[in-house]
TORVO-38923 format. One record per residue (C-alpha): y, z, x; residue in one letter. Coordinates in pm, whole numbers, plus 50000, padded with zeros to 5 digits. Layout:
BEGIN
[vexti [Y,Z,X],"a"];
...
END
This chain:
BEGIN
[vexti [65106,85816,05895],"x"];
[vexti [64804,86087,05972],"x"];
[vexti [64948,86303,05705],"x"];
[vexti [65005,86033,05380],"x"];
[vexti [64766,86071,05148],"x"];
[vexti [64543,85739,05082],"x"];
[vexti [64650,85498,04815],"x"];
[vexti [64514,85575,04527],"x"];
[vexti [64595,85570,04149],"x"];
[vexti [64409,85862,03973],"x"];
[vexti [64607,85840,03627],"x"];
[vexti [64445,85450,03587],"x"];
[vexti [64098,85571,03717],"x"];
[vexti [64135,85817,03421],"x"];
[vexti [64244,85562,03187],"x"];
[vexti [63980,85294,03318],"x"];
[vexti [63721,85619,03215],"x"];
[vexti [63850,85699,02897],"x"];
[vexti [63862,85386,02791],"x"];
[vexti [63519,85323,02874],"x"];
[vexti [63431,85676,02637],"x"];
[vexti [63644,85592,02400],"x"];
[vexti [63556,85226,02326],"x"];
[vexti [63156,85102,02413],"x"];
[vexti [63274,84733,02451],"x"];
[vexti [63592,84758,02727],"x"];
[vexti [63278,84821,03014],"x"];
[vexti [63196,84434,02926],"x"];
[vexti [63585,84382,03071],"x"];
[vexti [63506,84508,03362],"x"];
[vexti [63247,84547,03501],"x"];
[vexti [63211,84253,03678],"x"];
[vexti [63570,84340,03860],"x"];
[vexti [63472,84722,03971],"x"];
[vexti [63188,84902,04132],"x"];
[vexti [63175,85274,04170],"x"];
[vexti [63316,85260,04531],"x"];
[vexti [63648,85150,04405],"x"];
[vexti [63696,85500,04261],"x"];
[vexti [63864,85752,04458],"x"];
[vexti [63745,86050,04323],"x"];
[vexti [63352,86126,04378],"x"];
[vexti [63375,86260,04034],"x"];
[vexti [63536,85960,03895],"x"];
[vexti [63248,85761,04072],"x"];
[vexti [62935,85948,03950],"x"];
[vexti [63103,85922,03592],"x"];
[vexti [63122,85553,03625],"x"];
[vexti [62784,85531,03797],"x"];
[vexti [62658,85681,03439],"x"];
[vexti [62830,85436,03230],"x"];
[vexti [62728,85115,03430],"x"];
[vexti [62366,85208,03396],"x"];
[vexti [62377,85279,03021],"x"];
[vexti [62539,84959,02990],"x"];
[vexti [62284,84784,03208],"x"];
[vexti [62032,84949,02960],"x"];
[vexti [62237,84800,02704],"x"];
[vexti [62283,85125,02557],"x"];
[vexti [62640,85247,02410],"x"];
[vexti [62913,85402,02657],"x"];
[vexti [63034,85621,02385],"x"];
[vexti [63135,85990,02513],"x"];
[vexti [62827,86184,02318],"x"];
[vexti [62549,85925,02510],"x"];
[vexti [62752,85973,02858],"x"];
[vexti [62718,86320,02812],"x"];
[vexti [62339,86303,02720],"x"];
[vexti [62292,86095,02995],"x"];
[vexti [62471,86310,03282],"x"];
[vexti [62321,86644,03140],"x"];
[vexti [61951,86484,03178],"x"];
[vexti [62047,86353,03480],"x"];
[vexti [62157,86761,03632],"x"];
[vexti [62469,86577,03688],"x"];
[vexti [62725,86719,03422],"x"];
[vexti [62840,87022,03596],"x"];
[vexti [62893,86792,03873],"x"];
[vexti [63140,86611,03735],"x"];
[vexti [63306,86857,03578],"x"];
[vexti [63099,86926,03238],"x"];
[vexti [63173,86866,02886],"x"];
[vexti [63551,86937,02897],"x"];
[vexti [63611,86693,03162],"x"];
[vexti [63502,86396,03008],"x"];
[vexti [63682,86522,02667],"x"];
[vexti [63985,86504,02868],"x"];
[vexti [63963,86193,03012],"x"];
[vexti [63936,86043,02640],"x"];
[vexti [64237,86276,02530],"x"];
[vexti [64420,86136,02776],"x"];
[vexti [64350,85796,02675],"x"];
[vexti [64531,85583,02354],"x"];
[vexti [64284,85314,02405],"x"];
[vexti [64120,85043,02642],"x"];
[vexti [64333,84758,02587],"x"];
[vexti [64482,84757,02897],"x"];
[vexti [64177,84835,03082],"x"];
[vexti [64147,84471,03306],"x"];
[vexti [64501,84523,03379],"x"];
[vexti [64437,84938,03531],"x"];
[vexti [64137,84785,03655],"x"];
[vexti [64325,84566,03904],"x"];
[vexti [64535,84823,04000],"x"];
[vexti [64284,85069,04122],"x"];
[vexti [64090,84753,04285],"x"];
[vexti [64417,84695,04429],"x"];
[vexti [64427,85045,04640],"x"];
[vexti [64090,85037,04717],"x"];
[vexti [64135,84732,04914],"x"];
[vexti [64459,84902,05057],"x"];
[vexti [64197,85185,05177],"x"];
[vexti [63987,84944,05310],"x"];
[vexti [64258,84801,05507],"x"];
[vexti [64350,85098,05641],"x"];
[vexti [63985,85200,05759],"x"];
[vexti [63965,84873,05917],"x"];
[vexti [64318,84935,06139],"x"];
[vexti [64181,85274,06249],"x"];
[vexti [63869,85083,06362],"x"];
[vexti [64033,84819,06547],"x"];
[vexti [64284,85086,06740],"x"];
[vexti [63937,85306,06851],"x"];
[vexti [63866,84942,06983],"x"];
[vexti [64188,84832,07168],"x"];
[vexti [64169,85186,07319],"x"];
[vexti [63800,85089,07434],"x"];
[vexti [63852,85026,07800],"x"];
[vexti [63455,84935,07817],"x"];
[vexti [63498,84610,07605],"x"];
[vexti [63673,84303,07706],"x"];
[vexti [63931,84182,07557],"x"];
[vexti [63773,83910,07415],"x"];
[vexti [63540,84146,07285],"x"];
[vexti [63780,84387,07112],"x"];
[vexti [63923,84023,06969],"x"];
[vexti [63614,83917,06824],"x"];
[vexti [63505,84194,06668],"x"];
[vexti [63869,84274,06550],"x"];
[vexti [63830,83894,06351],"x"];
[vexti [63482,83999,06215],"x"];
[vexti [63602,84314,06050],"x"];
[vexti [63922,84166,05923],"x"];
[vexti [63686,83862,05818],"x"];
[vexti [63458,84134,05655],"x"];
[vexti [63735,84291,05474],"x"];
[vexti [63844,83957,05314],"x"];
[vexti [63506,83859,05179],"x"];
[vexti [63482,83920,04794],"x"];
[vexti [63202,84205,04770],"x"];
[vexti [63224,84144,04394],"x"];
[vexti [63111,83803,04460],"x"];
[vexti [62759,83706,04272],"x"];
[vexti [62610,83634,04585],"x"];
[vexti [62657,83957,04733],"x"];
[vexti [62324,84090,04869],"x"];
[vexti [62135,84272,04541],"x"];
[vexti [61892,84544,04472],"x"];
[vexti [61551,84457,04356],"x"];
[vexti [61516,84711,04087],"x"];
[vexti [61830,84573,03971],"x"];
[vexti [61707,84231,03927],"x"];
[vexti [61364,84359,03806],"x"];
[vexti [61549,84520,03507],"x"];
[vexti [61737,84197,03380],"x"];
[vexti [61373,84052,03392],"x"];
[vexti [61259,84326,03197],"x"];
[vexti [61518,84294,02941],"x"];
[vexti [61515,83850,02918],"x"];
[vexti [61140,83916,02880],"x"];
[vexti [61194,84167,02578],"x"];
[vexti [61472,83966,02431],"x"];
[vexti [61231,83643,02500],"x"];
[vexti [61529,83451,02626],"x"];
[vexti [61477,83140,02784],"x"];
[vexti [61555,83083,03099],"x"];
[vexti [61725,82725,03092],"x"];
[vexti [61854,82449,02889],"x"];
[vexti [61602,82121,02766],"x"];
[vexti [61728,81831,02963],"x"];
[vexti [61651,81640,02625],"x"];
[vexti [61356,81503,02780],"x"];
[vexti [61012,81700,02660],"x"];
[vexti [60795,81524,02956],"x"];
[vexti [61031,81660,03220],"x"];
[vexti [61093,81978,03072],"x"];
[vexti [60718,81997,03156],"x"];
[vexti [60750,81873,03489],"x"];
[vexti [61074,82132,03570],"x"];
[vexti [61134,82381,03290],"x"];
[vexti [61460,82259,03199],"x"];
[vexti [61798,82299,03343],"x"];
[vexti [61740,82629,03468],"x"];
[vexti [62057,82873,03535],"x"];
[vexti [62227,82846,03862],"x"];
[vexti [61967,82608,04019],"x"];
[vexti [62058,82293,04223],"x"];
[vexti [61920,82009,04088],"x"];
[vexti [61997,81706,04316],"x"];
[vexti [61866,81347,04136],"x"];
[vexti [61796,81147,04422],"x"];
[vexti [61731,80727,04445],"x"];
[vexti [61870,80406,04540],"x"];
[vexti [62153,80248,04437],"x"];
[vexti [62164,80140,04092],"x"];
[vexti [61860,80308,03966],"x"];
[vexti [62049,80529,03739],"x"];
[vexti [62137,80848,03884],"x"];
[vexti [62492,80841,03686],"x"];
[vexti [62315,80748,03382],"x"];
[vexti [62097,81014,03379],"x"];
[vexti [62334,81312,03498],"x"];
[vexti [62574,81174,03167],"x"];
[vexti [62259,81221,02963],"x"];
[vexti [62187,81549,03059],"x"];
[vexti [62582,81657,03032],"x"];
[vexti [62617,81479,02699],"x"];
[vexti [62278,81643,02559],"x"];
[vexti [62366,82008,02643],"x"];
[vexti [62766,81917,02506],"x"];
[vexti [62630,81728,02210],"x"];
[vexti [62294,81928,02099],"x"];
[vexti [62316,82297,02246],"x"];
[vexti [62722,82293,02175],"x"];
[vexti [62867,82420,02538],"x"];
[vexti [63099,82326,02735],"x"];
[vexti [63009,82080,03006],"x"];
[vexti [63229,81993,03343],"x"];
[vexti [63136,81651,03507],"x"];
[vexti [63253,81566,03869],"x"];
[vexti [63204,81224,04003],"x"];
[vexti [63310,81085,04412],"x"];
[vexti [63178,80799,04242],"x"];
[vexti [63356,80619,03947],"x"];
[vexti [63671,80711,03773],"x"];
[vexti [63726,80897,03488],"x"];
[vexti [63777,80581,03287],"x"];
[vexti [63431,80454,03425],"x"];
[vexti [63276,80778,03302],"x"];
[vexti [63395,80751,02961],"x"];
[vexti [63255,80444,02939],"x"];
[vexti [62951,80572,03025],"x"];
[vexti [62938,80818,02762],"x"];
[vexti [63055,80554,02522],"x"];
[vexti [62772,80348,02576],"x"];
[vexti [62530,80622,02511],"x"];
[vexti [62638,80684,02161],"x"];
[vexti [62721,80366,02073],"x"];
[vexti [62397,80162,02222],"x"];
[vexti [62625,79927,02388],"x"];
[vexti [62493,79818,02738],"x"];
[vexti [62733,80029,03009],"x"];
[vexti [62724,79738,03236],"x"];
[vexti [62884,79532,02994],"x"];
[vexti [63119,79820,02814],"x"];
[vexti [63239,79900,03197],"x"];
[vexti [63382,79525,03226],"x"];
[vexti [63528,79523,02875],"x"];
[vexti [63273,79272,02759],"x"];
[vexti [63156,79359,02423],"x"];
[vexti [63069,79134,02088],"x"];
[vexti [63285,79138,01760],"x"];
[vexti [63039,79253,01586],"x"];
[vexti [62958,79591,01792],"x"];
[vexti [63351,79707,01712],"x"];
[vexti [63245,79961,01459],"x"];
[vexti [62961,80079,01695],"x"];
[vexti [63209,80179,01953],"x"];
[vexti [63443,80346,01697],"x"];
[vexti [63154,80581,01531],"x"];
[vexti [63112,80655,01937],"x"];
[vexti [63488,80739,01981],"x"];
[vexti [63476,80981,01687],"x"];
[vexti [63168,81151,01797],"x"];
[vexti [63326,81150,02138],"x"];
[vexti [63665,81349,02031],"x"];
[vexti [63678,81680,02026],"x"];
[vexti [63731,81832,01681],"x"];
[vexti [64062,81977,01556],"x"];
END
């Protein structure tokens, strides 16, 4: 075991590269599935290092700017200069592939991992100093540690990082959440800001429900996206209803217990093909 040589899959971190050179959009792929650590070349890691910042500058990955950037950077020789990264592109037909070779170096990376972990855990049983309760524990954490998805958004970030996407948003003037529909409390909260918690709290039967399908049907109906509702409340059917009664200015209460008038048929059916998604 001492003398087997890590898992690793150098041909797809060459591919994964040369795709990135050859085509400026296949980084958008994948970058949120690798980081530079995956690599198992240094050289294969400083390369992609230069790539994810141009893209985070939201400049092009091409092989001429990579070059530029690693020569101003004293960093081309390091990698191997000019003629390496004009290999890695000769080597590559294109990037088409690329989520696919992506997984499979992700793949031995974690098989490293798993492997650094085991040695750690045998230095531990060996520990005659620690308990073994102790040596379990902290056996669990690390295994625990392992298994945690350190590509996972909430991962821990760096400031200058986040200080850049700022930067750009501000440039770009992109706003930073969707109008609720509602100008007064668009005031009050800015909107339906990105990856906030918004929790509508009241009594019962104050409209809670009512408002939440507002604000779902407003983004769906007036900024076009996709919305996902989930309710431990009232059925799907229920829901609909709900929605119903918004376009068609039927009162819910009544639309929910299948009491409406004759004469607000053609009311409901304008709201059932507003309702259904186009073909």
């Amino acid at each position: 075991m001492i003398d087997k040589i890590p898992p690793q899959n150098i041909e797809a971190e060459e591919s994964i590269l040369g795709g990135c050179l050859l085509d400026p959009d296949a980084i958008k792929r994948i970058v949120d599935i690798l980081t530079p650590e995956v690599f198992y070349f240094s050289v294969h890691q400083q390369i992609y290092k230069a790539i994810l910042e141009l893209h985070r500058q939201e400049k092009p990955t091409d092989l001429l700017t990579v070059t530029s950037w690693l020569s101003d950077h004293k960093l081309l020789i390091k990698v191997g200069g000019r003629n390496q990264l004009c290999k890695l592109v000769d080597k590559t037909v294109s990037a088409v592939n690329i989520d696919h070779l992506a997984l499979l170096i992700l793949d031995k990376y974690q098989r490293r991992q798993l492997l650094s972990v085991n040695n750690q855990i045998l230095e531990l049983t060996y520990d005659t100093t620690l308990s073994v309760q102790e040596v379990l524990e902290q056996s669990e954490s690390k295994i625990f540690h392992l298994t945690t998805n350190k590509f996972s958004e909430f991962k821990p970030q760096l400031i200058s990082d986040c200080l850049h996407e700022i930067f750009q948003n501000l440039k770009q003037e992109c706003q930073p959440g969707f109008s609720t529909g509602l100008k007064d409390l668009d005031v009050l909260i800015g909107g339906l800001n990105k990856k906030d918690l918004i929790v509508i709290a009241a009594r019962a039967s104050m409209g809670k429900t009512w408002l939440g399908s507002y604000f779902a049907n407003y983004i769906a109906m007036h900024q076009q996206l996709p919305v996902v509702f989930f309710s431990a409340e009232m059925s799907k059917l229920q829901l609909t209803k709900r929605f119903l009664a918004i376009h068609s200015g039927i009162d819910s209460t009544r639309l929910i217990r299948n009491q409406i008038y004759r004469s607000e048929m053609d009311q409901l059916k304008q709201a059932l093909i507003t309702l259904l998604p186009s073909r």
